[in-house]
N, C-alpha and C positions, 0 to 999 in steps of 0.2 A: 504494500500500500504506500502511494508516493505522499508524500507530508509537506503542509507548506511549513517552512522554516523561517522563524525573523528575527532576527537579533535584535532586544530590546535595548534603548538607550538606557545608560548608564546603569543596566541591571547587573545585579547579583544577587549573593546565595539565598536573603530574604524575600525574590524577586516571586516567587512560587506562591500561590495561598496558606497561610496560617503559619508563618516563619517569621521567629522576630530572632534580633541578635545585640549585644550590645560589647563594648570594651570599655577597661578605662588603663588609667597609670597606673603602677601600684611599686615601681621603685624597683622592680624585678633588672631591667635592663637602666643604664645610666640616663640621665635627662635629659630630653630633649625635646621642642617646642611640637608636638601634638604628635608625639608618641606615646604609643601605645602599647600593652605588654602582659593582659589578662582580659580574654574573650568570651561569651557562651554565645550558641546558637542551641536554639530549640525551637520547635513542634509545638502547636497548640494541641495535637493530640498524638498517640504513639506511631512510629513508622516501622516500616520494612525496613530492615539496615542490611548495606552488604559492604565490603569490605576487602583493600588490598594492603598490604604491607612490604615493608624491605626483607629481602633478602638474606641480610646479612645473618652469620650465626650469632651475632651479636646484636642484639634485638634491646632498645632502650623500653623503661620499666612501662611506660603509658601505650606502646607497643604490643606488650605481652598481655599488659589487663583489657585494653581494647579485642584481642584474639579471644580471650573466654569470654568476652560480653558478649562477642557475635557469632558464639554458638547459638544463641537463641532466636538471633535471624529479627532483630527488633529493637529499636532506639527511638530517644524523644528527645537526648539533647546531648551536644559536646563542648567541652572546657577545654581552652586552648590555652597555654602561655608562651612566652619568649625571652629569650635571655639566658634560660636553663632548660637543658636538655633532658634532666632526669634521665640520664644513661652513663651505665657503668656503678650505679648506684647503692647494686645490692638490693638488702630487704628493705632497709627504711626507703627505698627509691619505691618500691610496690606498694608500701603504704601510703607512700604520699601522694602516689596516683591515684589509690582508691579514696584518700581522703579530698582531695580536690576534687575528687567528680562527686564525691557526698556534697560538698559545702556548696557548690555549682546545683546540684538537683533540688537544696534546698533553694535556693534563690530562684529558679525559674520555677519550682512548684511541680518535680516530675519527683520519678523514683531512680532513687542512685545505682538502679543494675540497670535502668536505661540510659544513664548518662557516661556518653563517652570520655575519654582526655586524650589529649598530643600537647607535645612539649616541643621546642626547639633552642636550637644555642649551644650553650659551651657544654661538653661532653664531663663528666666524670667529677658535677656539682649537684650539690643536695638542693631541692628546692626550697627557699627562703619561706615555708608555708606560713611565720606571722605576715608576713608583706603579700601571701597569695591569697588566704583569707579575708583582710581586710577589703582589698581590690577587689575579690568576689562580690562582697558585700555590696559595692558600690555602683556596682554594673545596673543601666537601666535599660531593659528588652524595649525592642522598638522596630516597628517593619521594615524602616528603610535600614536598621542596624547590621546590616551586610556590608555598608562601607564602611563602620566602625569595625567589624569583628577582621576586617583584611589586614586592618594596619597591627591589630593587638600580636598577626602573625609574622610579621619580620621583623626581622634581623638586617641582615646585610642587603636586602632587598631596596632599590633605590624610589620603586613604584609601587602601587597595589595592585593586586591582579586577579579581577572579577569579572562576569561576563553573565546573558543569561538571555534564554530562547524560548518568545511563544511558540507552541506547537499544534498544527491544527491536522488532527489526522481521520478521515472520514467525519461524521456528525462529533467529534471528540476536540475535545482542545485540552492543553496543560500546558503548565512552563516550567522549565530544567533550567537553573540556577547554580554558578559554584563558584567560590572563591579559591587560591592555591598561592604557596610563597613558596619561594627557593631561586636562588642566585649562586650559590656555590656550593660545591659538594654535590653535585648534579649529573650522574649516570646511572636513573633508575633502573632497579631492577626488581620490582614489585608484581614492585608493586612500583645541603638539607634541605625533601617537598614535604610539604602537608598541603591536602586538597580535600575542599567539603562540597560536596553534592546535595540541594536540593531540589525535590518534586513537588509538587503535588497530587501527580499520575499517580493511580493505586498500580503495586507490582506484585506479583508472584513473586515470593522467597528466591527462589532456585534464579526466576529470568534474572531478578536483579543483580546477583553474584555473577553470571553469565555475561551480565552484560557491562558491569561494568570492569571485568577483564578482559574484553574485547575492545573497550575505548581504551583501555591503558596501554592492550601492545599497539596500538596506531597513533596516542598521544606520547602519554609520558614516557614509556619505554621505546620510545626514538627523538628522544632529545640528552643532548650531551652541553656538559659547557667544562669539565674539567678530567672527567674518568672514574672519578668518586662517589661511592653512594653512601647514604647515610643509615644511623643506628635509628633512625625516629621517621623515616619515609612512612604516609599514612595517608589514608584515602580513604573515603566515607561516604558513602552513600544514601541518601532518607527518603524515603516514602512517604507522603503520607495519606493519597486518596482522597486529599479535598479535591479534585476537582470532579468528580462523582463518575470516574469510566470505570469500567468492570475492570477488575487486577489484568495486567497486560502477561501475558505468559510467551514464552515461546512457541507452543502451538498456534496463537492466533494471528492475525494478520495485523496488528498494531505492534508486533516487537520489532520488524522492521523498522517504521515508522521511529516509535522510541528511539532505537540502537543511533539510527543515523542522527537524529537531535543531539545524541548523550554524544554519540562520535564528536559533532564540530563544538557540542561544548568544550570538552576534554581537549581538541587537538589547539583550540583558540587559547584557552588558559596555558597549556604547553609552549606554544610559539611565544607569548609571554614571556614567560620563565625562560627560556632559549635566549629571548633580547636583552633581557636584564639581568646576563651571567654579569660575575662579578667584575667590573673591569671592561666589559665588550661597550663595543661603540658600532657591532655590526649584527646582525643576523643571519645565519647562513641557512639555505633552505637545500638538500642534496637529496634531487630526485635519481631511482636510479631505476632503469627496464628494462626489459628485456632477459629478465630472469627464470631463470628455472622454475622458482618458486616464490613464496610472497617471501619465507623466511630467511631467501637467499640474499632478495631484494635487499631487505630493513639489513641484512647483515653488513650487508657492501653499504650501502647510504650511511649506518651507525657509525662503520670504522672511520668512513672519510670524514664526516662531523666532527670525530673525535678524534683525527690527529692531529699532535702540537706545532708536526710542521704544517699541516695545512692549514690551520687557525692562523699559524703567526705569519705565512703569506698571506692571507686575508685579509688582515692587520695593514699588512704592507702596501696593498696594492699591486702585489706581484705575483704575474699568473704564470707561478711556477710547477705547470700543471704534473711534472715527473712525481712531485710530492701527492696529487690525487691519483695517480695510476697506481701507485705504488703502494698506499693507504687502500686501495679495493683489493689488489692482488695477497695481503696476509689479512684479509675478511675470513678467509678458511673455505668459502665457497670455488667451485669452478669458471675460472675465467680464461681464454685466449685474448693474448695480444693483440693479433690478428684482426676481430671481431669488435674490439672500442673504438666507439663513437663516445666524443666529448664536448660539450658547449659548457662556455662561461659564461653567463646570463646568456645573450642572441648569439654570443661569437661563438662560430665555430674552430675548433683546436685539433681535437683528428676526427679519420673517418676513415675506419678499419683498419686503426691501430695507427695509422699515418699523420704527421702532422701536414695540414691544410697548408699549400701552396701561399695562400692567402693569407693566411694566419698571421695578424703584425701586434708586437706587444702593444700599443699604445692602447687598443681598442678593448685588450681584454682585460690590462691595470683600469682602463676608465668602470669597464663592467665590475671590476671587484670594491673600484668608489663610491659603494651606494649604501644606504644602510640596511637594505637587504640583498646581498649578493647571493642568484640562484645559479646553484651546480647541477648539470644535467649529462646523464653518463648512460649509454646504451650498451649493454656488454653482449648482447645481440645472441643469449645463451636459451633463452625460450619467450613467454610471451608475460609474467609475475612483474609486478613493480611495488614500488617501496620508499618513502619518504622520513628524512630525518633531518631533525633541524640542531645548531647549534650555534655558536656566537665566534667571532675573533677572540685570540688570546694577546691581553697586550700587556705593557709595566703594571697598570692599575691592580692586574688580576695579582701579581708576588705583591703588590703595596698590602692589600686587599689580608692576604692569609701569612705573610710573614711576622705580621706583630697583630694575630688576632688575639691574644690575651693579652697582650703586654700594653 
């Protein structure tokens, strides 16, 4: 079923029916003029929750307690802070997850096994719980409080990063709202990002866990900006059914519909976080086709996003395209020489492995002078393609994490 799609102006995650959010100060992270550093989002009534996480074996405390919450497959509100990571913490680090999402359930008026938490920030710090408490306290829920709860989540993040989509599919309508931060330490594999998901579409258990790991491998897990993934990567997804459609499942003909909404929200918040790596002054967008497979695709487009030499030509303005040939060829996939085709935005660079007659540096440094530079690679190996976004690496980004505690 084909869905109209429309990007609302300046919406997010409260964008949905019966979502309110608020943030305030609370001294967690150092001062600064309308920073923010303790968030809730909640539900006027319970949702469907589904849920991604990092990877790592090393899984920060609000991590772990969010994976037993969402055995239950159901949430109504999540506690965010910043500044502290609550990872590497131990036991009192578990407690103070569960007790921050207590003092947060108290305040919006839900039950603390349905309030979520995420943390973000310096790794291997106990959370400040008199200064998280207090802030709790002070927080005031409010609909448009989606712009307030984006800022409560960064860090090193230079912008907020929120978006959100009416959907109109057969006699059906709802809108899919999310907020998301992370600017460095950015190579998920989920599942520092933290990203919130709201509906108001009623969902099936099972579709919604389905569906939103199928926006994360086409969003967040095909964006790079350093190599690094984090202890506290968290993704959340809420349901709630106000807008009165029957639960969307994957047997019916509305999970299409859905999937592709929740896709461009997912992949718009991503391009995001892609621009505002830490340090970058560029966006890099690397399509690649002609693949075998789609896994082969994302494989080839991932690596070239994420090599340092090719960010830091990026950077340059220098289309020193041996650095992209070479960044697809240890992807791990099958590739011939022979067979690549290459453009740097319009320029063409080779064409069946050949560098183009044509080919003059002046035109393809101008195409890497933009602030979105697109890389487009044909490896001409089947008919699969594959999209991965990333930033320029430049001084800013060593400025950035060489004295981040100090």
């Amino acid at each position: 079923m084909k869905a109209e799609i429309e990007f609302i102006n300046e919406g997010t995650v409260t964008s949905p029916k019966g979502f309110k959010a608020g943030s305030t100060y609370a001294g967690i992270k150092t001062y600064g003029e309308s920073k923010q550093d303790v968030g809730i989002l909640v539900s006027e009534v319970p949702c469907v929750a589904a849920g991604v996480f990092t990877t790592l074996r090393i899984k920060a405390a609000p991590v772990l307690v969010d994976q037993e919450k969402l055995k239950s497959g159901r949430a109504q509100a999540v506690v965010v802070n910043s500044g502290v990571a609550n990872a590497c913490t131990g036991e009192e680090g578990i407690k103070n997850a569960h007790e921050m999402a207590r003092l947060a359930a108290v305040q919006a008026g839900v039950k603390a096994a349905d309030t979520y938490v995420a943390s973000t920030g310096v790794i291997g710090v106990q959370l400040p719980m008199d200064k998280i408490a207090a802030g709790i306290g002070q927080i005031k829920l409010a609909e448009g409080g989606g712009h307030m709860l984006v800022r409560a989540m960064m860090t090193t993040d230079r912008v907020p990063k929120e978006t959100a989509v009416k959907v109109k599919s057969g006699d059906k309508q709802y809108t899919i709202g999310g907020v998301t931060k992370g600017s460095g330490m950015i190579h998920p594999n989920m599942g520092t990002m933290l990203c919130f998901i709201a509906t108001d579409a009623a969902l099936d258990v099972k579709f919604a866990q389905r569906a939103i790991k199928q926006a994360v491998e086409k969003s967040f897990n095909m964006i790079t900006v350093d190599g690094d993934t984090s202890t506290n990567d968290t993704m959340l997804l809420f349901a709630n059914g106000l807008a009165g459609n029957k639960p969307i499942t994957m047997a019916n003909e509305q999970g299409k519909a859905f999937q592709e909404a929740l896709d461009k929200v997912c992949i718009t918040l991503a391009k995001k976080m892609a621009a505002d790596g830490e340090g970058a002054t560029k966006l890099m967008e690397i399509n690649v086709t002609g693949a075998a497979s789609v896994k082969d695709a994302r494989a080839v487009a991932r690596t070239i996003a994420g090599s340092s030499l090719v960010k830091t030509a990026v950077y340059g303005n220098d289309p020193n395209w041996g650095r992209i040939i070479a960044a697809a060829g240890r992807a791990g996939v099958a590739i011939e020489e022979q067979k690549l085709d290459l453009d740097i935005g319009s320029v063409p660079i080779l064409k069946g492995g050949k560098a183009i007659n044509q080919f003059r540096m002046k035109e393809a440094s101008d195409a890497l002078n933009r602030k979105e530079v697109v890389i487009n690679l044909n490896i001409n190996m089947g008919t699969a393609q594959g999209t991965a976004w990333g930033c320029d690496m430049t001084e800013g980004y060593i400025k950035e994490n060489a004295y981040y505690t100090t």
